[in-house]
N, C-alpha and C positions, 0 to 999 in steps of 0.2 A: 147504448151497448155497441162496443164496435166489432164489427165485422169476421168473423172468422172464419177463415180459409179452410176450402173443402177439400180433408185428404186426400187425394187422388193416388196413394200408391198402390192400392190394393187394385184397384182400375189398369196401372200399369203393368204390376206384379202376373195378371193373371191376363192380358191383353186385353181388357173389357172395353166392347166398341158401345158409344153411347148412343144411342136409341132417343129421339121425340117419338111424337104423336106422329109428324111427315115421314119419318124413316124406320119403322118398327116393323112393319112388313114386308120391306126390302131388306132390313136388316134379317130379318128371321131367317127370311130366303136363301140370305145369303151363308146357312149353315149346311143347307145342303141336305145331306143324310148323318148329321153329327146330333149330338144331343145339345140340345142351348138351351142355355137358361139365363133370366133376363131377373138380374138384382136389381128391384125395385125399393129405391131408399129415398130419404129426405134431407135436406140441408138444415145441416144443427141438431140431425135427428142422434141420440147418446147413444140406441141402443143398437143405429145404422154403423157407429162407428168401432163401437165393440164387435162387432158382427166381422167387418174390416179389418180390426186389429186379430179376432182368434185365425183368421183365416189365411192373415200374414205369419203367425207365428208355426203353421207348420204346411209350408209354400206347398213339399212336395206332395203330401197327401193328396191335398186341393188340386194342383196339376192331376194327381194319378187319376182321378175319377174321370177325365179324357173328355172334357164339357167342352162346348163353344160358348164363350162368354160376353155378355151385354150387359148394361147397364143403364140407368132413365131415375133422374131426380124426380119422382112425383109430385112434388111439392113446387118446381119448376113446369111441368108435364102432366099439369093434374087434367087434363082427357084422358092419359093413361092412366091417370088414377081410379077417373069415371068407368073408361072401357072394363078395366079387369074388376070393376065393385071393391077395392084396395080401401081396408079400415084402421091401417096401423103398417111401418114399415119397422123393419127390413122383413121384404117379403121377395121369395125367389119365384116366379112361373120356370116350369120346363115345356119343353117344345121338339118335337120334331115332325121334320115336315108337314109344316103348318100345323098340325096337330097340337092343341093343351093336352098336356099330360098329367101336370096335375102345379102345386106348392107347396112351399116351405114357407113357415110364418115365424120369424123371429130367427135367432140364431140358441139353438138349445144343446151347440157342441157338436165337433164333428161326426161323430157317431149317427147321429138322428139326421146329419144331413146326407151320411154317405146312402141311409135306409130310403129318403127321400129319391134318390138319383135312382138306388136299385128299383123303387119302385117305378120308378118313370121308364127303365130299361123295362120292366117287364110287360107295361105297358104296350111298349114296342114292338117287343116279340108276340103278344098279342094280335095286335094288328097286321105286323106280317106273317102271321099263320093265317088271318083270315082273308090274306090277298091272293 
């Protein structure tokens, strides 16, 4: 079976910085106070790359939701795989300051992912009420 090349335009489309197991904590850091979230997918993976193509098909949406984006081949990265207990991809972690906020498992349409993010904002506001 020969080789096939892993689409990377949704990765540029949306600036996604790639993430190992040595750079995942520096990378997180390096969101600051934004919200990130780290697409975790795999190479070859069908339903990783469906996941990429709806998310290319309506750019701006995806932008509006104001995310800092990452990205990590698990299947290249499987410590990250181990770390987050990861049973199946495309799987998104959100994150702010250092904090898990929660996942998204699969791609089931923009709508469930945009509830996804709200939920991880409320989380936030959570936590900064309780600071």
């Amino acid at each position: 079976m020969a080789n096939i090349p892993v689409d990377a335009t949704a990765f540029a489309a949306f600036a996604m910085q790639e993430l190992s197991a040595e750079t995942f904590d520096a990378g997180l850091e390096s969101a600051a106070g934004e919200l990130a979230v780290v697409f975790f997918w795999g190479f070859e993976c069908f339903n990783c790359e469906i996941a990429k193509k709806a998310m290319l098909a309506k750019p701006d949406e995806i932008r509006a939701l104001g995310l800092k984006w990452f990205h990590s081949n698990v299947y290249e990265h499987r410590d990250l795989g181990r770390r987050f207990m990861l049973h199946g991809v495309p799987t998104w972690f959100f994150f702010h300051r250092g904090n898990r906020l929660g996942r998204a498992t699969g791609w089931h349409g923009l709508s469930q992912f945009e509830a996804a993010v709200g939920a991880a904002r409320e989380k936030i506001r959570a936590l900064e009420a309780k600071a």
